[in-house]
C-alpha positions in Angstrom: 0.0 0.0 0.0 1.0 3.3 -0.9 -0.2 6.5 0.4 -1.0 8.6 -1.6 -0.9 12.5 -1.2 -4.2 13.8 -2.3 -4.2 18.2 -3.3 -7.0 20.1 -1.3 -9.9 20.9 -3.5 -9.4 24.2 -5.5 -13.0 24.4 -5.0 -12.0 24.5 -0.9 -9.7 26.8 -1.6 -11.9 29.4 -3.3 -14.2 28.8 -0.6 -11.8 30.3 1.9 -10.2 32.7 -0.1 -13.8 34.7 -0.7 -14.5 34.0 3.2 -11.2 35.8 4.3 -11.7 38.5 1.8 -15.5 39.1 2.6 -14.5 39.4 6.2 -11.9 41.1 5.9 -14.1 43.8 4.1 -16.6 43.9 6.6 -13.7 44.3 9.0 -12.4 47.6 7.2 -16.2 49.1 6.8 -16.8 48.7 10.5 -14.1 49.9 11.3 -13.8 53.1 8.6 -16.5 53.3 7.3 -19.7 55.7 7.0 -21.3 54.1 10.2 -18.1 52.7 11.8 -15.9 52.8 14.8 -13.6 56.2 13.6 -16.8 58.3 12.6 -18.7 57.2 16.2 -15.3 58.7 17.7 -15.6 62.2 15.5 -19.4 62.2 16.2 -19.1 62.1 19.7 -16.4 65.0 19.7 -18.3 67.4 17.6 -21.4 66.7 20.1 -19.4 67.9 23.2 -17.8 70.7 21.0 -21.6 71.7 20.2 -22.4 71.2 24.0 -19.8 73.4 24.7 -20.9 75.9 22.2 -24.9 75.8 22.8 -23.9 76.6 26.8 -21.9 79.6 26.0 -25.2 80.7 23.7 -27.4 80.2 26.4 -25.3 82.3 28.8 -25.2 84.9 26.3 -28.8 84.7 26.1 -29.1 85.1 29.0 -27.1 87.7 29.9 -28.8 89.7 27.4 -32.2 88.6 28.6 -30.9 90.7 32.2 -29.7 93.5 30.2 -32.9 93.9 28.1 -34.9 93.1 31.7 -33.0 95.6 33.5 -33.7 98.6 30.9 -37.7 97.9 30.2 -40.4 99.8 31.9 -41.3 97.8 34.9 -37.7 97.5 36.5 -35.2 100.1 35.3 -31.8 100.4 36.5 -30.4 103.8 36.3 -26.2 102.6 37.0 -27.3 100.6 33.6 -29.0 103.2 32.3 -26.2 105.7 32.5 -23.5 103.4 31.1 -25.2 102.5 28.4 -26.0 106.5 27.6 -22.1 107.4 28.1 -21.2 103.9 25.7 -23.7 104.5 22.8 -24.6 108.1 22.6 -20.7 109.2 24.0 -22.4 111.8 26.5 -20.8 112.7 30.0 -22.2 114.6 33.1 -21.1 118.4 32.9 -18.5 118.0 36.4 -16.2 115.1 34.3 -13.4 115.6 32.3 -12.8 113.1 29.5 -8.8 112.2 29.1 -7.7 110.8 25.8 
């Protein structure tokens, strides 16, 4: 008796070839791709940038809200009022003296 050495299939061989490559390309896309592991990473980032961002609007809001409050009918602040005269219109009291 002689043993013979028998070839693996090429059919077997094909077989494995298109697995690896097929995983390997599902690999890749979840790791890069539109939906994968790189993009969930930028994502994330640009939502705490936007955090970040929307907070300083609020405060800005905000701040403006107590401004605008400050100067309306009901409630009026005359320290506000009188800075806001000398900034926009440029007037002073008559006992100052401006230095340039």
């Amino acid at each position: 008796m002689t043993t013979q050495k028998s070839r693996p299939a090429i059919g077997a061989l094909v077989f494995f070839g298109l697995a690896f490559a097929l995983s390997s390309y599902f690999t890749f896309a979840a790791v890069q791709g539109d939906y994968g592991l790189f993009r969930r990473v930028e994502i994330l980032a640009e939502k705490e940038k936007l955090q970040a961002e929307l907070a300083e609007v609020q405060a800005q809001v905000a701040h403006m809200e107590n401004i605008t409050h400050r100067l309306s009918d009901e409630y009026l602040d005359l320290d506000l009022l009188d800075q806001q005269v000398r900034d926009v219109l440029g007037m002073i009291r008559a006992d100052e003296i401006v230095i340039r």
